[in-house]
N, C-alpha and C positions, 0 to 999 in steps of 0.2 A: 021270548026269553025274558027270565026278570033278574035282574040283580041289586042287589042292595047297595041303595046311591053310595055312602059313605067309606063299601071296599071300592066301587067304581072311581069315588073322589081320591082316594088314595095310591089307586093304580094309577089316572093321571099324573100324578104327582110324582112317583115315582120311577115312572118308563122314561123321562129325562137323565135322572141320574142314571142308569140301569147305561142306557146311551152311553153318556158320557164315560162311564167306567171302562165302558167296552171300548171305545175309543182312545182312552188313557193306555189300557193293557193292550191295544192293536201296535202305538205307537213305541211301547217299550219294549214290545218281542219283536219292532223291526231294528228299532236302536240296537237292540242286544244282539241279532243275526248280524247286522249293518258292521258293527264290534266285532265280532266273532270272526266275519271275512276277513277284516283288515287287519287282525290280527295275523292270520293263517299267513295273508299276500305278506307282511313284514317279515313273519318268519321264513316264509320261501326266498323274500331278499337276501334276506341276514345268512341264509344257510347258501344261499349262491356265492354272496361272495367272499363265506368262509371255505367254498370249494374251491373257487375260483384264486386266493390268494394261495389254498394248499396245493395246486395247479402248477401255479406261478414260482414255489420256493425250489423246487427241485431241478429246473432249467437255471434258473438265478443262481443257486448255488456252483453249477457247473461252467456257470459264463463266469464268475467272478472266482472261484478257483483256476481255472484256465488265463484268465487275467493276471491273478499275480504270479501264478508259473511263469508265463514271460518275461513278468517285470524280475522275475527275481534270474532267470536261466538267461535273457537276451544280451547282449552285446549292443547291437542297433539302437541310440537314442531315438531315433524317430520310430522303431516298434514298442519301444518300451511306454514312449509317451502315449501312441495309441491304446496300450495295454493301461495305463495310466485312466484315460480318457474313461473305455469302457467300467474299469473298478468303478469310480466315482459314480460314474452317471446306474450303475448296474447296484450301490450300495443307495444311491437317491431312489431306488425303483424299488427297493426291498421296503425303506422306510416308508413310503408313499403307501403302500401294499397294506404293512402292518395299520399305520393309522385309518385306512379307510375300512378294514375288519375292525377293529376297535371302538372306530368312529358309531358304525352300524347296530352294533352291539348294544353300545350306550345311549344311542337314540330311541330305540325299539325297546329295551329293556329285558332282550334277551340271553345277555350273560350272565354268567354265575361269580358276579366279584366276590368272592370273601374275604372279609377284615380278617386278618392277623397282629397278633402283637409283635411289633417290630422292633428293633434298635435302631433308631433313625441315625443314629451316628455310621455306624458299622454298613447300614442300607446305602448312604449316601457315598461313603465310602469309596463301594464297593462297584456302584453306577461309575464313578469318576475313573476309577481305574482300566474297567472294561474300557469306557469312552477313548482314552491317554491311547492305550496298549493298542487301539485299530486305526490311530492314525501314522502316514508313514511321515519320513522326515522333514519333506517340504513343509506341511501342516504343524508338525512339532513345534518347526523354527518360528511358527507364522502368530500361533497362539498358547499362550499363559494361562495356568490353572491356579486357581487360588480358592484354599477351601477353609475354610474360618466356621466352629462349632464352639460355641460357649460355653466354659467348663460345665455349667449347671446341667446341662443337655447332654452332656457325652453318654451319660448310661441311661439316656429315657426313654422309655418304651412309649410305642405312638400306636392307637388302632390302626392299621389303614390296609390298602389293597394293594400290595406290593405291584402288580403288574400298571396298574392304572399310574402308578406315582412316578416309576422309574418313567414308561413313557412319555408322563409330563417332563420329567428332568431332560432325560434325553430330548425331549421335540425343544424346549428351551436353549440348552446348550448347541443342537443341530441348528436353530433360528439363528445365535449371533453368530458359529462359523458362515453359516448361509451367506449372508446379506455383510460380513465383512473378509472377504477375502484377499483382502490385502494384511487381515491379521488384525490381531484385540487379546486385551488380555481379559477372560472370563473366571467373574467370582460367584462361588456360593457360599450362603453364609445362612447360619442356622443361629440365632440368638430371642430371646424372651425379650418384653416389651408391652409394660403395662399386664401383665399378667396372660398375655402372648404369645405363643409360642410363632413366630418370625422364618419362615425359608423362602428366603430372596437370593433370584438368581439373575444374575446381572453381566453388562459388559460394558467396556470402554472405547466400543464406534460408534458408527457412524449416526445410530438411534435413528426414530423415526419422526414423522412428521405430528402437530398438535392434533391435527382433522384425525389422524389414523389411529392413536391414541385414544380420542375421544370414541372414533368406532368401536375399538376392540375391546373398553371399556364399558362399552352399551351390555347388559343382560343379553338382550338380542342376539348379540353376535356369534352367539357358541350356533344358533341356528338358523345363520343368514346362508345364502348362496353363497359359496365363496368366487374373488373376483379378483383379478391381477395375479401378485405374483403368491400370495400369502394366502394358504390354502388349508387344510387342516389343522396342520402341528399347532397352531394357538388355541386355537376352537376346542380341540382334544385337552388341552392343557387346562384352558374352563370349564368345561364338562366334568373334567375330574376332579378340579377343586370342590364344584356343585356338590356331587358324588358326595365328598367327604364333610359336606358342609362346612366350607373352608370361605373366609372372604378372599378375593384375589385380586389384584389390581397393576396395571400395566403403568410403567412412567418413564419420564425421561430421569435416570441418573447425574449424582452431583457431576459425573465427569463427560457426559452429554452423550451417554450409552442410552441402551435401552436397560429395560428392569423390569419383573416379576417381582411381586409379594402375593404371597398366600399363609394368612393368616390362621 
């Protein structure tokens, strides 16, 4: 066989790279399959257990309607208080429910949040109301609402995802009932600041400690393991600022409460 040195020297040359390429492209159509599954396993998560919470709301609603039949029809303080018991812990079990469907969602990236234009006044409102209207008397007497909107803001329309923002509001206001049950008076307050738009939500207990603070201020933390007694509702609540690319920041208040700012 003859062949002419100078294509021989250039196929040399060349069967390296040829290698290599094919080695480049072996590794990128496994990274892309490798992607593709984990994609498929998250969406099988995220679809469990948005089956698995729509499972869940129809027995819940029947325990917690049943719940307050009693409380409202019984006679007996000791059935009422256990009718008592169950609402509570059966309304902790619904919220739990929602934030870990939520939670899932915005981890994986497979919800469909869409922005709307909003009236943040009238939105915020409207959260605080519902919240008020489902607490029974004991709760009333226990904790204070205080809602403070700066005239300049009352009529201004905000982009955002309605469903994402109320459940931050709501996981914030459910965090200081939470952790002060002997009662706090809780404020929200919507005002401008340095050209700012300002919604801090705040209370007047018992706050938390400087270590737990500095945690939950860590970036990290929206996707730490959670541990103790403090389990989504804050995480969910920075996720969604992220979401909105909103700054957010946890502190202790002038009156030695806890506090939210999302800027």
């Amino acid at each position: 066989l003859e062949y002419n040195a100078s294509n021989f020297l250039l196929f040399v040359k060349i069967t390296p790279l040829v290698l290599a390429f094919n080695i480049i492209l072996l590794i990128f159509i496994s990274l892309k399959l490798y992607k593709a599954k984990q994609r498929r396993r998250e969406e099988e998560r995220v679809e469990w257990i948005a089956g698995v919470s729509h499972d869940i709301r129809t027995p819940l609603a029947i325990i917690l309607g049943n719940a307050q039949m009693i409380l409202n029809e019984s006679s007996d303080d000791r059935i009422k208080n256990k009718a008592e018991i169950i609402d509570k812990q059966g309304v902790r079990i619904r919220s739990l429910v929602e934030n870990l469907n939520l939670s899932s969602k915005l981890d994986f990236g497979t919800g469909r949040f869409i922005k709307k234009r909003v009236q943040m006044s009238v939105f915020i409102r409207k959260i605080l109301t519902n919240i008020i209207n489902t607490l029974d008397e004991d709760m009333e007497s226990k904790f204070e609402f205080d809602l403070n909107i700066e005239e300049s803001l009352q009529g201004k329309i905000f982009l955002i995802n309605e469903e994402l923002v109320e459940r931050a509001i709501i996981n914030l206001i459910n965090n200081s009932m939470k952790y002060n049950e002997e009662g706090c008076s809780i404020s929200i307050n919507l005002n401008e600041n340095n050209k700012n738009t300002v919604l801090e939500i705040k209370d007047n207990g018992q706050g938390v400690s400087r270590e737990f603070l500095q945690k939950i201020n860590k970036k990290s933390y929206a996707f730490e393991k959670s541990m103790g007694n403090h389990g989504l509702g804050l995480k969910i609540v920075k996720k969604v600022a992220e979401y909105h690319r909103w700054k957010i920041e946890f502190l202790k208040n002038e009156e030695g409460g806890f506090s939210c700012r999302m800027r």
